[in-house]
C-alpha positions in Angstrom: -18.3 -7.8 1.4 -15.9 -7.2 4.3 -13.2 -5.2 2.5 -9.5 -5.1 3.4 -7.2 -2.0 1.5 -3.3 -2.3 1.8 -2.4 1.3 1.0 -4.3 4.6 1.2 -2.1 8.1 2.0 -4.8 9.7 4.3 -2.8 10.6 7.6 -0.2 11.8 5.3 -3.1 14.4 4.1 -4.4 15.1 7.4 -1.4 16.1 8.5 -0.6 18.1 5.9 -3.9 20.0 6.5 -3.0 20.7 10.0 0.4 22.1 9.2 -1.6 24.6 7.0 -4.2 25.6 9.6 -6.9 23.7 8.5 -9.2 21.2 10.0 -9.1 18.0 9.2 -10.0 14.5 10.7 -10.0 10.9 10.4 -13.8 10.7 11.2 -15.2 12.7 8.9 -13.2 14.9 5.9 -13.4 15.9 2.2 -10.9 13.7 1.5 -11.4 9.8 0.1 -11.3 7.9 3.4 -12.4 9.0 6.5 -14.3 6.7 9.0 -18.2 7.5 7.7 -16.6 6.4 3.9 -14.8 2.9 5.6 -17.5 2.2 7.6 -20.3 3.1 4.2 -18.3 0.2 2.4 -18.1 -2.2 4.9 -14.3 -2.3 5.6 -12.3 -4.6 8.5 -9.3 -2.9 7.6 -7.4 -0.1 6.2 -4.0 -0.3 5.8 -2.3 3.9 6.7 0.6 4.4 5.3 3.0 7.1 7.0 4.2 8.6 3.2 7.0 10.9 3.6 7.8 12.8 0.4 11.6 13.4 1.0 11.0 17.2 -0.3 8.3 17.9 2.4 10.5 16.2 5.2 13.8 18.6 4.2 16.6 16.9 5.0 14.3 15.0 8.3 12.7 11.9 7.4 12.8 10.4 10.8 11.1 14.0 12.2 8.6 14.1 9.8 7.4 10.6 10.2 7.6 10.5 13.5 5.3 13.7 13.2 2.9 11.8 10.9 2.8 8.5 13.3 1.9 11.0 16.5 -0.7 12.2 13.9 -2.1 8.7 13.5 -2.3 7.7 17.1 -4.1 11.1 18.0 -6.7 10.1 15.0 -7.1 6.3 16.7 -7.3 7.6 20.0 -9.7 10.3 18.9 -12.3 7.3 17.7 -11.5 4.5 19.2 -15.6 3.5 19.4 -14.8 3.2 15.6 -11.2 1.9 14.7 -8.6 0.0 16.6 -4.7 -0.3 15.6 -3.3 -3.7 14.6 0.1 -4.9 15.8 -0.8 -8.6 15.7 -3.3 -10.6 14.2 -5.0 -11.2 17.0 -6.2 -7.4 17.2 -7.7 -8.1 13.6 -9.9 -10.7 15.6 -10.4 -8.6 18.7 -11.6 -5.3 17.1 -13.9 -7.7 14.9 -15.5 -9.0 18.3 -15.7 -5.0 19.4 -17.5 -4.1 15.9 -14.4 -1.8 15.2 -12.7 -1.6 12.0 -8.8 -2.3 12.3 -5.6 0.0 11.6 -2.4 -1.4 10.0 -0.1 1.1 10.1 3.0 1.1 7.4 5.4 3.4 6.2 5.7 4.3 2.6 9.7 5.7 2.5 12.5 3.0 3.3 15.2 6.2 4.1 12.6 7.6 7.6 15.0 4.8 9.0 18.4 6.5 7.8 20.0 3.4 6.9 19.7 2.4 10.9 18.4 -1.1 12.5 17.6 0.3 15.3 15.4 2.3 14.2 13.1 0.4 12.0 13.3 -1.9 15.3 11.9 1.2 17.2 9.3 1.9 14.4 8.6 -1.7 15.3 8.0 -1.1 18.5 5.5 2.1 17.9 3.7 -0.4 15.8 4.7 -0.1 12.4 3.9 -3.4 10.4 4.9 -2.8 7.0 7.1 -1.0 5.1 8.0 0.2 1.1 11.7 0.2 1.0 11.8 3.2 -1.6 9.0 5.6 -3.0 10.3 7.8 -5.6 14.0 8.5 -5.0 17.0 6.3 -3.7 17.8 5.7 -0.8 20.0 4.2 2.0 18.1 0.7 1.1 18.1 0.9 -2.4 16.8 2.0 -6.0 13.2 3.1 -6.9 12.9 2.8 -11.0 14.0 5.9 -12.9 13.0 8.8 -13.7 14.2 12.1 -15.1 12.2 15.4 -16.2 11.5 15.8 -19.9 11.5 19.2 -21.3 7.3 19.8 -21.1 8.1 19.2 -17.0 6.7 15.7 -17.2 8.4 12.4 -15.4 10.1 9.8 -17.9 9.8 6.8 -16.3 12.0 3.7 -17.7 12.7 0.4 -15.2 15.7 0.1 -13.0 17.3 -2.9 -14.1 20.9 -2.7 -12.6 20.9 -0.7 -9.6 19.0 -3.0 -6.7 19.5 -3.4 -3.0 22.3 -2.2 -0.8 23.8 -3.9 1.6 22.2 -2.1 4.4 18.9 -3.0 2.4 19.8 -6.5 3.0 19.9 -6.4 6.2 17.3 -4.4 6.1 15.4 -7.5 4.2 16.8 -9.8 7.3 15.4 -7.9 10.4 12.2 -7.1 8.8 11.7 -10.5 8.2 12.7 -11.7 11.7 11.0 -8.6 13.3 7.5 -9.5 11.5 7.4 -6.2 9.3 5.6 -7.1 5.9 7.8 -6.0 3.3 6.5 -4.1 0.5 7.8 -3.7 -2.9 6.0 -1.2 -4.3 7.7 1.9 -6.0 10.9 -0.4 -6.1 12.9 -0.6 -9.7 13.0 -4.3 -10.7 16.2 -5.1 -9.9 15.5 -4.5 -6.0 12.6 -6.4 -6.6 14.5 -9.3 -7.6 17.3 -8.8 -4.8 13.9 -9.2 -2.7 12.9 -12.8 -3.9 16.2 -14.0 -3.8 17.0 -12.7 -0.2 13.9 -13.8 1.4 11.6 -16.8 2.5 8.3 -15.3 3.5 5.5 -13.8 1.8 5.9 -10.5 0.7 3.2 -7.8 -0.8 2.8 -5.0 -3.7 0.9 -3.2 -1.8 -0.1 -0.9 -4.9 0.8 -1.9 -8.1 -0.8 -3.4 -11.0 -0.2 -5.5 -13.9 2.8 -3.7 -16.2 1.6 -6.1 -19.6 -1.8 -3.9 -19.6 0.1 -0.5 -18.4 3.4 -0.3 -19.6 4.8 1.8 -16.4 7.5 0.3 -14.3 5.6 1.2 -11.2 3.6 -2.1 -12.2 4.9 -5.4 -12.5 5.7 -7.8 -15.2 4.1 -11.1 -15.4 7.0 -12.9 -14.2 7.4 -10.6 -10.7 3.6 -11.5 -10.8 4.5 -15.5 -10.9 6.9 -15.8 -8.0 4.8 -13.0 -5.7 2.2 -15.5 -6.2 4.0 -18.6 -5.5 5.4 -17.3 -2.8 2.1 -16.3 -1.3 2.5 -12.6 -1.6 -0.6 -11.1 -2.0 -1.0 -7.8 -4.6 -3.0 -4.5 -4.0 -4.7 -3.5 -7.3 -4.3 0.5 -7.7 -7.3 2.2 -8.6 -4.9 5.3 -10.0 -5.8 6.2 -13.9 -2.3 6.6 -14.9 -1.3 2.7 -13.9 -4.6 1.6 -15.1 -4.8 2.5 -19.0 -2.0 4.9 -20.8 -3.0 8.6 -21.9 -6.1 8.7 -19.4 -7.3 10.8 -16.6 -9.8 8.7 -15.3 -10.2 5.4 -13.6 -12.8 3.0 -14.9 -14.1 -0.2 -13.0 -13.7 -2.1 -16.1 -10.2 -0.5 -15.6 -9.4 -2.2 -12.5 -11.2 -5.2 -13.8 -9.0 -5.7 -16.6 -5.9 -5.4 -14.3 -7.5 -7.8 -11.8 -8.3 -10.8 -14.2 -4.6 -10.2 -15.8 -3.2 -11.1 -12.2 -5.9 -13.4 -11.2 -5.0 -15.4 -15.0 -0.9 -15.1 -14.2 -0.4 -15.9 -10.6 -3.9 -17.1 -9.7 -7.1 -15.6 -7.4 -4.2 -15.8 -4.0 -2.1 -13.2 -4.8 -4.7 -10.5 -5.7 -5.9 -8.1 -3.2 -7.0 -4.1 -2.8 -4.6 -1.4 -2.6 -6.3 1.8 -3.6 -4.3 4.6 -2.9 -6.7 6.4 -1.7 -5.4 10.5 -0.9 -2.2 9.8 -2.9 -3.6 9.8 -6.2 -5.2 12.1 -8.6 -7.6 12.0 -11.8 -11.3 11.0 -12.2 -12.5 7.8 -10.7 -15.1 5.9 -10.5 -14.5 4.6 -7.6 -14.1 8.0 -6.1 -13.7 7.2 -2.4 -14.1 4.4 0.2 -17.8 4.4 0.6 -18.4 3.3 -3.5 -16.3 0.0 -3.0 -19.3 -1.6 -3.6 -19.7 -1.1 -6.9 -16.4 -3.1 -7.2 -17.6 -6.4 -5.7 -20.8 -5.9 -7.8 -18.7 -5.5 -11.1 -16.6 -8.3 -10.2 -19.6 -10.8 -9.9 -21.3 -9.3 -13.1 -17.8 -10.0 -14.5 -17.7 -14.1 -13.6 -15.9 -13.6 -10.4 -17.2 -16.5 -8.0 -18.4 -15.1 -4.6 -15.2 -16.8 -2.8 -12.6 -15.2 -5.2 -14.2 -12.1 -4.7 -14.2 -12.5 -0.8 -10.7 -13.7 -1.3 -9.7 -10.2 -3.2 -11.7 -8.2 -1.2 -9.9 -9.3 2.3 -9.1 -12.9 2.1 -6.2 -12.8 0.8 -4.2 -10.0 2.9 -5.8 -11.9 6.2 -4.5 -14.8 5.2 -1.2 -13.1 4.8 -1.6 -11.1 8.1 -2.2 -14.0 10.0 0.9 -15.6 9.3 3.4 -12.7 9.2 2.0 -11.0 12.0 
């Protein structure tokens, strides 16, 4: 079952490892991807994201991505025999005929761009193809949902209802759609969210986020974001992280995800469901404890009365479909 995954944090922890001295690499690590795991699951695709965590960059966003793309090309140049980048849909079909596995590269941090066109057009032209508009904090685009520390040193997390797009985020909206960057709404408070559907025409993704009626975290997303991402033709990545599957637990179940997928699959129907681990940025017990046990997934999924086409359509279907007309 030829997989396709919208979100994993990987050259984010590679790089990391490096800046510490330690070996690390995209073939082969302790991590939960590497290229033995993708290919032991059968993957076409991986989606790498390019997280910057605003603390690590200090005050550089645009340095320190720019540090973690150089990070990714060495890694892709490195194995090339194995994986191929993806800057159109084409070179989806291309490293398929090869027998390579293919390499979307996003960016998980709307503010690496500084509030600047030109350089999400230059990120564009180093072959960035999707983008998160915020991860945790706000930014020159716009308003992640809130949070404050409570007194134990835990997050509160409550939705952002008011505070959605700037202007500049708007535009932002405009030239990624024009461009041919996907954009992705994950991490962004609701209001953004909605600033999204109203401002755009194309398809759009989650590419990590699950169903907020099962998990009542404002990371996830209500059944009526769930309606018009599926109407749309947006496609969402189902996050295998315990702490957006189920309240109070530290581990993630199959029968987890499973819930959360048949939830989606019942509110905006079998096209708008897709995989979006987040592999390397989350934390916790799982089941599904790297790349290489996707199986177990697809297996559950039929045992659970998922048809062999929906769960080809979840499994890559989907995102393809949605690749091959953005890109």
């Amino acid at each position: 079952m030829k997989a396709v995954d919208m979100h994993c944090d990987t050259i984010e922890a590679i790089y990391e490892a490096h800046r510490r001295g330690e070996n690390a690499s995209l073939r082969e690590n302790d991590r939960m991807v590497d290229l033995k795991k993708l290919r032991a699951g059968d993957y076409e695709l991986q989606t790498f994201a390019l997280f910057t965590h605003l603390e690590k960059a200090a005050g550089r966003p645009f340095e320190y991505c720019m540090e973690l793309l150089d990070t990714f090309y060495e890694e892709m140049e490195a194995h090339r025999e194995w994986i191929g980048p993806v800057r159109c849909y084409e070179d989806i079909l291309e490293n398929r005929r090869q027998g390579r596995m293919s390499a979307l590269l996003s960016i998980e941090e709307g503010a690496v761009c500084q509030g600047k066109l030109a350089l999400l057009r230059d990120f564009y032209r180093l072959g960035v193809r999707m983008m998160t508009l915020t991860w945790n904090y706000p930014n020159e685009l716009g308003w992640p949902s809130r949070r404050s520390r409570k007194e134990d040193g835990s997050w509160l997390w409550l939705p952002q209802t008011e505070r959605g797009l700037t202007e500049t985020g708007l535009l932002f909206l405009e030239e990624m759609e024009r461009l041919g960057i996907i954009i992705d709404v994950s991490h962004l408070g609701d209001a953004g969210i909605r600033d999204v559907l109203l401002h755009t025409k194309k398809p759009f993704v989650a590419s990590h986020s699950n169903a907020r009626a099962l998990r009542n975290h404002p990371r996830n997303l209500t059944d009526e974001m769930i309606r018009q991402i599926g109407a749309r033709g947006g496609v969402i990545g189902i996050n295998y992280c315990p702490y957006f599957l189920e309240e109070g637990v530290e581990t993630s179940r199959i029968s987890g995800i499973l819930k959360h997928m048949e939830h989606i699959k019942k509110v905006g129907g079998i096209g708008c469901l897709g995989l979006g681990s987040d592999f390397d940025g989350i934390v916790g017990e799982l089941e599904i404890k790297d790349a290489s046990c996707l199986p177990a997934l697809s297996a559950a999924m039929e045992k659970a009365g998922f048809s062999i086409g929906e769960i080809e359509a979840v499994f890559g279907g989907n995102a393809l479909r949605l690749f091959k007309e953005l890109l």
